[in-house]
VOGU-3710 file (C-alpha; in Angstrom, 3 decimals, decimal comma):
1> xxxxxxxxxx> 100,894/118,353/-24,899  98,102/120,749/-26,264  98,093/122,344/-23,182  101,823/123,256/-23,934  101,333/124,312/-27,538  98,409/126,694/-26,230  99,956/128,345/-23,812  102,377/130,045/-26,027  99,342/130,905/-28,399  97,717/132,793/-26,382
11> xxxxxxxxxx> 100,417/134,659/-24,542  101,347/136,354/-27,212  97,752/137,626/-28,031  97,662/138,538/-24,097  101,001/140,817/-24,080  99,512/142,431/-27,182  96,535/142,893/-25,722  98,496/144,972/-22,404  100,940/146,981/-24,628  98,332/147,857/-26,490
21> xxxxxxxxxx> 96,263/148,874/-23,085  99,134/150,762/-21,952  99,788/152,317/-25,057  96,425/153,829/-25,234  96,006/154,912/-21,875  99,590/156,879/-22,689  97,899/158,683/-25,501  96,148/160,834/-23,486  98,612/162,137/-21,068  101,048/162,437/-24,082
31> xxxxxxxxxx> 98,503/164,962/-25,802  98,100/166,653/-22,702  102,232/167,636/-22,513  101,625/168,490/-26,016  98,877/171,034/-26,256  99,427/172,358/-22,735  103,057/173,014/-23,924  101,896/174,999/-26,379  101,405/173,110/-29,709  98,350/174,492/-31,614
41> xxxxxxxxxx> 95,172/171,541/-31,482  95,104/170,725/-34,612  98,692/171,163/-35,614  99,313/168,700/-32,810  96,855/166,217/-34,569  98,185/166,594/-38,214  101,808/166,380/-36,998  100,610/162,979/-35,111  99,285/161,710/-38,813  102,453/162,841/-39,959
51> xxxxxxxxxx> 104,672/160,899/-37,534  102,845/157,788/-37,197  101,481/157,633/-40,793  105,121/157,828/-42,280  106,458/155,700/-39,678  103,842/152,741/-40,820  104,656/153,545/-43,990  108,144/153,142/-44,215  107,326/149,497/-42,369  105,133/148,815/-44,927
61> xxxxxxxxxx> 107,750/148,980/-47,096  110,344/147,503/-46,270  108,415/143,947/-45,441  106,913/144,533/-49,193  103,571/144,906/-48,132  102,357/148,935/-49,615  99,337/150,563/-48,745  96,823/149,507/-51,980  95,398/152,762/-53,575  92,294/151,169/-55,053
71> xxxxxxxxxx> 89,345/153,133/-54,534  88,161/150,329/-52,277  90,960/150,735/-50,528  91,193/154,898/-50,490  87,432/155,241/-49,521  88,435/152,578/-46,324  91,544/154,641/-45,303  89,383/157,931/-45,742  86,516/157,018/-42,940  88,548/155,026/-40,915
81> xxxxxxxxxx> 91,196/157,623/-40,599  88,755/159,979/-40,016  86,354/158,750/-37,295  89,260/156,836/-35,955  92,078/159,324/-35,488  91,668/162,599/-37,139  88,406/163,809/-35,545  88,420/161,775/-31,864  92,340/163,061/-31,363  91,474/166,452/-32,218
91> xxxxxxxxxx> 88,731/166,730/-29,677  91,372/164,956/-27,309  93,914/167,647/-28,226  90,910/170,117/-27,433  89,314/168,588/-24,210  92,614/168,074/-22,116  94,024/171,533/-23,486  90,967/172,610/-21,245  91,925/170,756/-18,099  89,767/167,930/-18,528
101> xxxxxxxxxx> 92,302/164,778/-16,713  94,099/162,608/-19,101  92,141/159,469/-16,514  88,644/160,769/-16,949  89,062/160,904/-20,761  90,798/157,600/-20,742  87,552/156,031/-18,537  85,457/157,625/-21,158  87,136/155,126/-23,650  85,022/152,450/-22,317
111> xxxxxxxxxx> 81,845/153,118/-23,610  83,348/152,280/-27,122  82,372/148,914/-27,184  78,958/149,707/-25,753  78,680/152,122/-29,028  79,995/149,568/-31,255  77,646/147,143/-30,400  74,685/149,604/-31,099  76,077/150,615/-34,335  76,290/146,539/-35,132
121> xxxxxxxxxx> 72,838/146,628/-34,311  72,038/149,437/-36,629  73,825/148,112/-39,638  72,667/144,523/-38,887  76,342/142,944/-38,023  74,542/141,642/-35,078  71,066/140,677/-33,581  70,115/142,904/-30,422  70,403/141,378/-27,038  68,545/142,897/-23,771
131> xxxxxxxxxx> 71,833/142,085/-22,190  74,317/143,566/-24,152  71,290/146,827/-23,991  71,365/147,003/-20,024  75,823/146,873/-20,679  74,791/150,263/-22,600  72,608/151,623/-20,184  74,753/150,725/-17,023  77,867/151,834/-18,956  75,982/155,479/-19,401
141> xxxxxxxxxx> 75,518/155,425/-15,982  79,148/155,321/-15,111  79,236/159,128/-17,089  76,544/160,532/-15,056  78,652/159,519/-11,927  81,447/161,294/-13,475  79,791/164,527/-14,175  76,588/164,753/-11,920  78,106/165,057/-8,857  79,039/168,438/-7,747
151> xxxxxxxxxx> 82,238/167,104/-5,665  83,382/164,797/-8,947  85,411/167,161/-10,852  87,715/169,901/-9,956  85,809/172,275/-11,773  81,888/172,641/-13,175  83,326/173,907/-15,936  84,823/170,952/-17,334  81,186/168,966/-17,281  80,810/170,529/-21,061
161> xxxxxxxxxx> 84,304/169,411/-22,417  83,415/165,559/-20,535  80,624/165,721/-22,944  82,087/167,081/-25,652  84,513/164,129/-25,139  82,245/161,646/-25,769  82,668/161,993/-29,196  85,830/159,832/-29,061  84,401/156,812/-28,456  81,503/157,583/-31,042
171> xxxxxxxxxx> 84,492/157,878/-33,115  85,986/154,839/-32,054  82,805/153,011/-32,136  82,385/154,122/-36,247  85,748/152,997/-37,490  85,129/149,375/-36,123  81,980/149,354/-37,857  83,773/150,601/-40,731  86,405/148,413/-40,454  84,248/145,499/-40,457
181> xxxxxxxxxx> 82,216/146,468/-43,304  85,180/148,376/-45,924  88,012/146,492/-45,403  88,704/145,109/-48,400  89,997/141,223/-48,253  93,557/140,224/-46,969  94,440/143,810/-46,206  97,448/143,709/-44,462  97,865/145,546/-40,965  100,739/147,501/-41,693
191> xxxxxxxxxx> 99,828/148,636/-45,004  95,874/149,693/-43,093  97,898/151,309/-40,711  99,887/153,345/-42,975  96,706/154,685/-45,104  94,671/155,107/-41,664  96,549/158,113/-40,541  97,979/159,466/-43,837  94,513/159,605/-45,377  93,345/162,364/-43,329
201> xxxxxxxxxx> 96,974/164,783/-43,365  95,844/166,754/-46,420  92,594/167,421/-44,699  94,206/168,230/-41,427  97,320/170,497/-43,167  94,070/172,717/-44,026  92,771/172,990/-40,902  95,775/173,861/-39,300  96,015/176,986/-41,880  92,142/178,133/-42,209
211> xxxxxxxxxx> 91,824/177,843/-38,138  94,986/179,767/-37,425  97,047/177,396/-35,608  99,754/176,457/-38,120  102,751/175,154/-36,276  106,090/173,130/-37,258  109,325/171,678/-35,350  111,318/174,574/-34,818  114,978/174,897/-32,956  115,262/173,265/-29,920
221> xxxxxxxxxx> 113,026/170,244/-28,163  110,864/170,701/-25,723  108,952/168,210/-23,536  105,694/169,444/-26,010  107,724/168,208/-28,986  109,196/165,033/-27,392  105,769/164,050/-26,250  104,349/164,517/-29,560  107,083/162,472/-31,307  106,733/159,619/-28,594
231> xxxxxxxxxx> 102,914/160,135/-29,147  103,514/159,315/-32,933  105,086/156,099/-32,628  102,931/155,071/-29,384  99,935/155,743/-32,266  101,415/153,669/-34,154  102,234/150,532/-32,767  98,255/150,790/-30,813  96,679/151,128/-34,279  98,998/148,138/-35,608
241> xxxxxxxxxx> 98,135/145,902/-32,272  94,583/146,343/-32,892  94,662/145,460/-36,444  97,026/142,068/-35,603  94,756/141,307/-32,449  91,431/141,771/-34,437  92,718/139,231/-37,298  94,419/136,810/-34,428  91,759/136,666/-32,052  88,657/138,764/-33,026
251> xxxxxxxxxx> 87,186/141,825/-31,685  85,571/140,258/-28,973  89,168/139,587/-27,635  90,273/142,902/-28,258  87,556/144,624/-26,895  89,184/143,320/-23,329  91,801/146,140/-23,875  89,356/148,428/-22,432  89,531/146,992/-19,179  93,332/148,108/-19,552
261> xxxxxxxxxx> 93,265/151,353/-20,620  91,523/153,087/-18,118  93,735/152,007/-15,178  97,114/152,642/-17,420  95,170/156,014/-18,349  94,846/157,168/-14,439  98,651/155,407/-13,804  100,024/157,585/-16,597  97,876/160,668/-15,621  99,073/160,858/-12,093
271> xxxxxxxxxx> 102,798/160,166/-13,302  102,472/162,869/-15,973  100,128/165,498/-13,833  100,126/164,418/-10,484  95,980/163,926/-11,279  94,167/162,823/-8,189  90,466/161,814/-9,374  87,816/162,155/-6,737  85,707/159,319/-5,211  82,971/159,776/-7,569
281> xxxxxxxxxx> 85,089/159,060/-11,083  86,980/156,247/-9,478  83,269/154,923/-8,456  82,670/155,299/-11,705  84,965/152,390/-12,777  82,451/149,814/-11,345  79,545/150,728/-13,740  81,462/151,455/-16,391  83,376/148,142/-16,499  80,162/146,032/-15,475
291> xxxxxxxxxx> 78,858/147,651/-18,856  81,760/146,276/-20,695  81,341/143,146/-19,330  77,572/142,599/-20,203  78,873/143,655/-24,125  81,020/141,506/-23,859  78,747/138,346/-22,939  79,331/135,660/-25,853  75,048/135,012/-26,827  74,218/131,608/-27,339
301> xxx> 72,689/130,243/-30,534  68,951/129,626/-28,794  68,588/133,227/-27,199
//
């Protein structure tokens, strides 16, 4: 009988947990139809606050659950939004506008939870491990197969952006920390969601003027505009996912997503671009999942 009531329990966790794998590995291929189709970099991220910030928002709403404008709750929306979303996605928009493959910037991804677990180090969340250290070390060495090798990329040239890309998961990395130590109590997920992307817009609306690239939905739709739009709501729903699978399950649960991502991300890049990585990045898998796997170690109590 328990094993019937548990069941259900934790499929619905587990389908989360895929959607929100395939959602994210879309992201990246999404952005790339975007800025290669000619939407501005940062116009493509502030219209992607835009989007998926009003789209939460309206939610929000209508199940009675607004975004609280406390200053608790403002300074949580305000470094959240911005290490999570309005600074990784504009070095997304930036890095695959130069060629870099939606499945290599996806794989990058991984090293997230490597980062977090640093950063929980750092702020004392969690004790240090020398296991969860050598997931670090061996998930850094999945990058350097990536870009050491000359036959790994199509191009030298994109060896910089790889590393400028690196900032994402940084990013990533931050706004879990953040999460963990600004959320303020019983914040609801649709309401976090809602502030998370619209805190940054003003910010971002200024950008898009002082750097030049000021851009809005003009006459007809393009596959750049569709992909943006579908890129708003795929935001979206991976932002609320995480949220709900964090306060279901934990992050340790959700940090399994990046095990997902990846693969979707090089399924959605050769659908998109026909992308065919070379030997090296798909090598590059092993290392980088092994690293994710040694984070991911539960410690016991006498270690």
């Amino acid at each position: 009988m328990n094993e019937v009531i548990l069941k259900p329990r934790l499929a619905a966790p587990l389908f989360m947990l895929f959607v929100t794998g395939v959602a994210y590995g879309l992201t990246y291929s999404l952005a790339g139809v975007s800025v290669r189709g000619g939407i501005p970099f940062t116009a493509y991220v502030f219209w992607l606050g835009v989007i998926a910030g009003v789209v939460m928002f309206v939610l929000a709403l209508l199940f009675r659950k607004p975004p609280g404008v406390t200053r608790a709750h403002l300074k949580c929306y305000a470094v959240t939004g911005a290490s999570g979303f309005a600074i990784p996605y504009i070095i997304v928009a930036v890095v695959v506008g130069n060629g870099v493959p939606s499945g290599i910037l996806s794989m990058i991804i991984a090293l997230a939870p490597m980062l977090t677990y640093l950063g929980a180090v750092m702020f004392r969340l969690e004790r240090a491990w020398w296991v969860k250290f050598v997931g670090l070390f061996v998930g850094i060495a999945g990058i350097v197969l990536i870009v050491a090798p000359d036959a790994s990329l199509p191009s030298r040239d994109l060896v910089v952006w790889i590393l400028i890309a690196l900032i994402v998961p940084l990013g990533y990395a931050t706004t879990t920390i953040a999460a963990a130590l600004m959320r303020p109590p019983a914040m609801d997920s649709l309401s976090f969601s809602a502030g998370y992307f619209l805190a940054p817009v003003p910010i971002l609306f200024v950008a898009m003027f002082a750097t030049g690239e000021f851009w809005a939905f003009g006459g007809e739709f393009g596959d750049a505009e569709w992909a943006l739009v579908l890129s708003g709501l795929v935001q979206g729903l991976g932002i609320y996912l995480f949220l709900e699978l964090v306060m279901l399950k934990g992050p340790v649960f959700f940090t399994t997503v990046n095990f997902i991502t990846p693969v979707t991300g090089i399924l959605w890049g050769m659908a998109f671009f026909n992308e065919r990585l070379s030997f090296w990045v798909l090598i590059a898998l092993v290392p980088l999942f092994l690293g994710l796997f040694f984070v991911m170690l539960p410690r016991k109590s006498s270690e």
